[in-house]
C-alpha positions as CSV (number, residue, x, y, z in Angstrom):
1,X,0.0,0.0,0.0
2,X,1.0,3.4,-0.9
3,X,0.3,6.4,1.0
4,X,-1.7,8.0,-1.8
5,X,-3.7,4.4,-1.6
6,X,-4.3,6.2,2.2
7,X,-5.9,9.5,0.9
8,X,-7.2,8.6,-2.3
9,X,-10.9,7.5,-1.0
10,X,-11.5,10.6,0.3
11,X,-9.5,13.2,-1.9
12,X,-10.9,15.3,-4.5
13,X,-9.2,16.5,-7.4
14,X,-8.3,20.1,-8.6
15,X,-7.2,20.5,-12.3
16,X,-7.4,24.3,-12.8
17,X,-6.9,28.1,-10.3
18,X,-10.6,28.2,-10.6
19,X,-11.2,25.0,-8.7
20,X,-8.7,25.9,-6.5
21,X,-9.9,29.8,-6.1
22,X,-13.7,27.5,-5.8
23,X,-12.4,25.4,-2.6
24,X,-10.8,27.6,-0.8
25,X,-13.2,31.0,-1.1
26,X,-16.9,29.2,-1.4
27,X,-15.9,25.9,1.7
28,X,-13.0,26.9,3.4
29,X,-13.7,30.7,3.9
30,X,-17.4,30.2,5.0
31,X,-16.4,27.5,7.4
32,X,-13.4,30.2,9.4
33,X,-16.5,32.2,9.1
34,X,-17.9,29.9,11.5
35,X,-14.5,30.0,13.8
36,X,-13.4,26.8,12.3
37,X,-9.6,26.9,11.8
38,X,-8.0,25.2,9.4
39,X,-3.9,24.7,8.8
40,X,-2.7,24.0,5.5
41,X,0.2,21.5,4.1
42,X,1.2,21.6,0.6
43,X,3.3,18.8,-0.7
44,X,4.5,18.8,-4.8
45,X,4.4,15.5,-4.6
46,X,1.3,13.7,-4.1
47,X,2.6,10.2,-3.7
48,X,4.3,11.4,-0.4
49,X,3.4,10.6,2.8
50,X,2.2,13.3,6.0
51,X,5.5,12.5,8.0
52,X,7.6,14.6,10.0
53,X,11.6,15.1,9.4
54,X,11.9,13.1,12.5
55,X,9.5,10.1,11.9
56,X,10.9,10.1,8.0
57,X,14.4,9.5,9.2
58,X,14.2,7.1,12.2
59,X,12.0,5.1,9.4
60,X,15.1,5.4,6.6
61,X,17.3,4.3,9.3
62,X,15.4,1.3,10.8
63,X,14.0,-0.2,8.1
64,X,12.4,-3.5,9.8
65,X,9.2,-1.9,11.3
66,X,7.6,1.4,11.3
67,X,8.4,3.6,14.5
68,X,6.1,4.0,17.0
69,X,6.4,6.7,19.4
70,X,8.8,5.5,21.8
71,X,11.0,5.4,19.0
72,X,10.5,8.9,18.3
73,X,10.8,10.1,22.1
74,X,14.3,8.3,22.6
75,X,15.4,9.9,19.7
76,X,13.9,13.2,20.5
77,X,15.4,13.1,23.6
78,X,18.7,12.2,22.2
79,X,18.9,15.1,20.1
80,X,18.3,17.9,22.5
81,X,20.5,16.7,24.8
82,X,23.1,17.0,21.8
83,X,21.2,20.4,21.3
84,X,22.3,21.4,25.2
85,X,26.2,19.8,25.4
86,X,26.8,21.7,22.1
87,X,25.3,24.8,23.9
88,X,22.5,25.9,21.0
89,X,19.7,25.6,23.7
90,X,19.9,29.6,24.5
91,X,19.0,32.4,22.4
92,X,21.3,35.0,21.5
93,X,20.2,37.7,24.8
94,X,21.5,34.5,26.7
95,X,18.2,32.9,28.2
96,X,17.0,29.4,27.9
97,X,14.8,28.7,25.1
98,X,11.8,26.6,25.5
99,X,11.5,22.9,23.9
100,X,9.4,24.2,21.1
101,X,11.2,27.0,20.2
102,X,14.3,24.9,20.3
103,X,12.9,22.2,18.1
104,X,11.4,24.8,15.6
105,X,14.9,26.3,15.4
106,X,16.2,23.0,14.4
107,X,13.2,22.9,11.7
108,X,14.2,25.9,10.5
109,X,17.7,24.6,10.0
110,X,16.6,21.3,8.6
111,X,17.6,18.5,11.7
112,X,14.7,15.9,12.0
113,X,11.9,16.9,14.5
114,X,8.3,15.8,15.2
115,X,6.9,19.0,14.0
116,X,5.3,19.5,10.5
117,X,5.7,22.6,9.0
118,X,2.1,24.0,8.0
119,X,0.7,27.8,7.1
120,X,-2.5,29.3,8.2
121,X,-2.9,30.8,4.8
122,X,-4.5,28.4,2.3
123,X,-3.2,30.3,-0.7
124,X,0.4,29.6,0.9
125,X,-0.5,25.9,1.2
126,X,-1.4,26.2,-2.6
127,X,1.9,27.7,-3.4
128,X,3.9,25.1,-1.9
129,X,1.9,22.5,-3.8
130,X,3.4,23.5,-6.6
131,X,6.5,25.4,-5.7
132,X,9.5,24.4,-8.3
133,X,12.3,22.3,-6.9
134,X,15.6,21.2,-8.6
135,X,18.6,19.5,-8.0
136,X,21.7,19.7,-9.3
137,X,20.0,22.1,-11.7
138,X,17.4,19.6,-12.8
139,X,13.6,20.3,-11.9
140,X,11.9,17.8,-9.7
141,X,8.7,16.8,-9.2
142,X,7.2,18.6,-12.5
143,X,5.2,15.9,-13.6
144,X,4.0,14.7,-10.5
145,X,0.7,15.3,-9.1
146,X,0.5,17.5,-5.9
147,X,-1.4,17.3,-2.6
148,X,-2.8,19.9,-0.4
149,X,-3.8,19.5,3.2
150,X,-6.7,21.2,5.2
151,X,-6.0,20.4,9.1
152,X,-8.8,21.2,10.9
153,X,-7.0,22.4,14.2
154,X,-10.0,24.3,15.8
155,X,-9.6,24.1,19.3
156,X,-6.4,22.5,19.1
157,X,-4.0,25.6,18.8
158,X,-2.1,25.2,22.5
159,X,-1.8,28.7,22.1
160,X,-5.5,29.1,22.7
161,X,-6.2,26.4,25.0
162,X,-6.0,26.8,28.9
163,X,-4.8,23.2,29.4
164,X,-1.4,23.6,27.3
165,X,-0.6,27.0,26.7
166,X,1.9,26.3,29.3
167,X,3.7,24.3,26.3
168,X,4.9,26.9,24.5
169,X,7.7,28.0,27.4
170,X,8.3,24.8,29.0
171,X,11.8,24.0,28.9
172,X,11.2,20.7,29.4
173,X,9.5,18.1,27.3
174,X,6.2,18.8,27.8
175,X,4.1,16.0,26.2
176,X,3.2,13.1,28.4
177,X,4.9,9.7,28.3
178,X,3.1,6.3,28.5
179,X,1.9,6.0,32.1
180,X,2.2,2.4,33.7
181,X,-0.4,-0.3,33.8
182,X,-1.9,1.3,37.4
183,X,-1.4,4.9,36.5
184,X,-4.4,7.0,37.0
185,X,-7.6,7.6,34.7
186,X,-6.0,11.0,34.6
187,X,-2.9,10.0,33.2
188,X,-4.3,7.5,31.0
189,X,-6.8,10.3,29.4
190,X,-3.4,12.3,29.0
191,X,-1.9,10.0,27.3
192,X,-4.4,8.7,24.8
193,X,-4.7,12.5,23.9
194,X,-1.6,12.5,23.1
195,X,-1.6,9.6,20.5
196,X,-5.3,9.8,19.4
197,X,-5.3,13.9,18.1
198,X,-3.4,16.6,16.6
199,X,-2.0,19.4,18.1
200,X,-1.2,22.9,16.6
201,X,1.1,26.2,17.8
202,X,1.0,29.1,15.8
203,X,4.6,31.0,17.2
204,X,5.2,34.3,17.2
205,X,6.8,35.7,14.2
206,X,10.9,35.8,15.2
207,X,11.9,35.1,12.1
208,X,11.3,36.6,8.5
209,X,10.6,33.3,7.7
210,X,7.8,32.1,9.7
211,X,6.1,36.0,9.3
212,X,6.2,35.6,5.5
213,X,4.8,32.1,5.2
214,X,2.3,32.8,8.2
215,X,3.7,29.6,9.3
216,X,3.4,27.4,12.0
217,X,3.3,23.6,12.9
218,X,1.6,20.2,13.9
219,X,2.6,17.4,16.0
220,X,1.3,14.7,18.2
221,X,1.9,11.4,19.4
222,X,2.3,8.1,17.0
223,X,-1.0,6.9,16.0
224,X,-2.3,4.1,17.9
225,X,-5.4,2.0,18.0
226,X,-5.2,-0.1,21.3
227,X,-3.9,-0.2,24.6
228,X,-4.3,2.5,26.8
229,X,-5.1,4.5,23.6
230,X,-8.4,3.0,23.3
231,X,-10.4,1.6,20.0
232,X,-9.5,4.0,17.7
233,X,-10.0,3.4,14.1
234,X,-9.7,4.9,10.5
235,X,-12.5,3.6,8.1
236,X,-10.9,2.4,4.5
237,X,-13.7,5.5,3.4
238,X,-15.6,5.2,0.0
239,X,-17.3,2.1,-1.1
240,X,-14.4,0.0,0.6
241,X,-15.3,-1.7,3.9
242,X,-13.5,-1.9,6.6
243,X,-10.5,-0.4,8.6
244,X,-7.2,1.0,7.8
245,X,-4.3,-1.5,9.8
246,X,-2.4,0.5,12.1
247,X,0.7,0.1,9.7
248,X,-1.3,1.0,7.3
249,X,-2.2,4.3,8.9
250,X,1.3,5.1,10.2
251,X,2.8,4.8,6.2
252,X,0.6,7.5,5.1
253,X,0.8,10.2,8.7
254,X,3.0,10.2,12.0
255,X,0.3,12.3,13.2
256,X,-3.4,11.0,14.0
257,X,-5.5,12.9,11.5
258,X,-9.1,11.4,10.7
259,X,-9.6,12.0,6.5
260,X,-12.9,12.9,6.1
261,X,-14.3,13.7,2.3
262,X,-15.0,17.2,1.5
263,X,-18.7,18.3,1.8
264,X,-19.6,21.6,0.5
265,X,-22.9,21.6,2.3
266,X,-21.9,21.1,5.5
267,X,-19.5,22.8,8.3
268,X,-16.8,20.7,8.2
269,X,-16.5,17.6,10.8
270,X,-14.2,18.3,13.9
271,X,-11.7,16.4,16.0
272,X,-8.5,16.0,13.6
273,X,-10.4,16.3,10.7
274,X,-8.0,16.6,7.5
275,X,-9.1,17.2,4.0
276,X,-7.0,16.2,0.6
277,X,-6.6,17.4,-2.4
278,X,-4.9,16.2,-5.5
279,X,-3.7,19.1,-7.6
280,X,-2.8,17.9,-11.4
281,X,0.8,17.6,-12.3
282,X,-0.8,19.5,-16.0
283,X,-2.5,22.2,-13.1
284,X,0.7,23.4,-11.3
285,X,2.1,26.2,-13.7
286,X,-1.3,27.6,-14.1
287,X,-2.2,27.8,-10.6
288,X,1.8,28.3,-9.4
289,X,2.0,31.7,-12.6
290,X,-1.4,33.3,-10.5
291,X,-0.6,33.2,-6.9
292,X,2.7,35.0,-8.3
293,X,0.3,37.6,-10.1
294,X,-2.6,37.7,-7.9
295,X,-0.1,37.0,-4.5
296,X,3.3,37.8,-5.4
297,X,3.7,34.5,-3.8
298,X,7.6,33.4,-5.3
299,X,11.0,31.8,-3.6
300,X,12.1,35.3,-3.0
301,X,9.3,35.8,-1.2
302,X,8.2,33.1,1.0
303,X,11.8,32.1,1.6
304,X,12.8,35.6,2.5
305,X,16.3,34.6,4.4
306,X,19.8,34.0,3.2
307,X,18.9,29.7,3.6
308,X,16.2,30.4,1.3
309,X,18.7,32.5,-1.4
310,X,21.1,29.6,-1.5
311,X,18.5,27.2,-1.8
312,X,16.7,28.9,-4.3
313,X,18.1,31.6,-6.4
314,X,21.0,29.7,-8.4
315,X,19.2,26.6,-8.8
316,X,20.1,26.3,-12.4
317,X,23.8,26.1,-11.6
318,X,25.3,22.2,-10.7
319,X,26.0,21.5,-7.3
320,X,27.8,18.5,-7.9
321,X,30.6,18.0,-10.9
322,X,29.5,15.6,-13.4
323,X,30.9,12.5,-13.5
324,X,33.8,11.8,-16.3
């Protein structure tokens, strides 16, 4: 099973700006309308899966089974304590940073993290959807189709919610871990939280980066389906019967997200809700030419550093000599 096998019951298709322009102004805008808030996740390639940097590479590297989340804690926890002895936990005035602003600074720099880069700005997702990308001077991705991502992360932003907004300055690691058999109802609800939904933080804009992308970032446990997690299940969606294995659901998202199919005449369903959309490989230069026009929406603008510059603005140039 692919991971596009994962989305495609309940994805629908966009082959054109107007469809695009359709979505997002006639569904998505009357449902924030409504104080629904959605995150957005563009991807150029639609045939990828909704992992984090972190999840991606623990998988690359230990290819026998998928990780689950204590995987992903022991080697979160490895890296900030590399983060601390090499002394990059402080900011520049000298004080501590917090866990999450010390893990979205290693984001920014590209070291593997739980967090998923998303925008609140839908026409942002859009763009990177269909963003060019070389290598070596050679586009990438061109005749791939694309996928974007509505999260539905209304009440979900710790930023907003009394019962983690504490998150955001802990200098600790402040998600639960898996309590013992006789742990408390308390501590069992904590943790199956933690692996059953999504959780969002919008930061504050201190960096150009972030500001211009309106960006911000998902996370969560592993998803899980038993245990002190509870029953939870993902229905195959469609005319298929059914349930999605576990595996099957951890190949295709590191995060729990629910894929629900789009209905216009409703107001969106809630609780990790995540919508997909497959933009045509023949749709990108159409769509990615007016959010430039209409937007300005371009590398030198949504990547408005010097990282972005050296990613972006020689990428016809080799980076690599060719081979005799």
């Amino acid at each position: 099973m692919t991971s596009s096998d994962f989305w495609q019951p309940y994805e629908e298709t966009i082959s054109s700006y107007d469809e695009l322009a359709s979505v997002i102004d006639e569904v998505f805008t009357k449902w924030s309308a409504r104080s629904r808030v959605f995150a957005w996740r563009g991807l150029v390639n639609a045939d990828w899966p909704l992992h984090s940097s972190l999840y991606r590479r623990v998988l690359w590297t230990h290819t026998k089974s998928l990780p689950e989340e204590a995987d992903i804690r022991r080697h979160e926890k490895s890296i900030l304590a590399d983060v601390h002895r090499w002394g990059l936990h402080v900011s520049p005035t000298g004080a501590r940073m917090s866990i999450l602003n010390q893990l979205a600074t290693l984001q920014h720099y590209g070291a593997p993290t739980r967090l998923i880069d998303v925008t609140f700005n839908p026409w942002i997702g859009a763009w990177f959807a269909v963003e060019q990308k070389w290598n070596n001077g050679d586009e990438l991705h061109a005749a791939s189709d694309a996928r974007l991502f509505a999260i539905d992360v209304t009440r979900r932003l710790i930023n907003e919610n009394d019962s983690y907004r504490d998150w955001e300055d802990e200098p600790h690691t402040p998600w639960p871990h898996r309590p013992p058999k006789n742990a408390s109802d308390d501590e069992k609800r904590t943790w199956r939280e933690w692996c059953s939904k999504v959780f969002a933080w919008h930061p504050p804009h201190y960096d150009n980066r972030i500001a211009a992308q309106n960006g911000g970032f998902i996370f969560g446990g592993v998803p899980m389906t038993n245990g002190l997690t509870g029953q939870n299940q993902w229905p195959k969606g469609g005319d298929t019967p059914g349930f999605w294995k576990i595996a099957e659901v951890r190949s295709a998202t590191s995060v729990a997200l629910r894929p629900h199919k789009l209905e216009t005449t409703h107001g969106g369903v809630s609780q990790n809700a995540v919508y997909s959309f497959r933009i045509t490989h023949s749709a990108k230069t159409e769509i990615r030419e007016r959010l430039e026009r209409n937007f300005n929406y371009k590398h030198s603008t949504v990547y408005p550093d010097y990282t972005g510059f050296a990613e972006f603005a020689t990428h016809n140039l080799k980076t690599r000599k060719p081979r005799p």
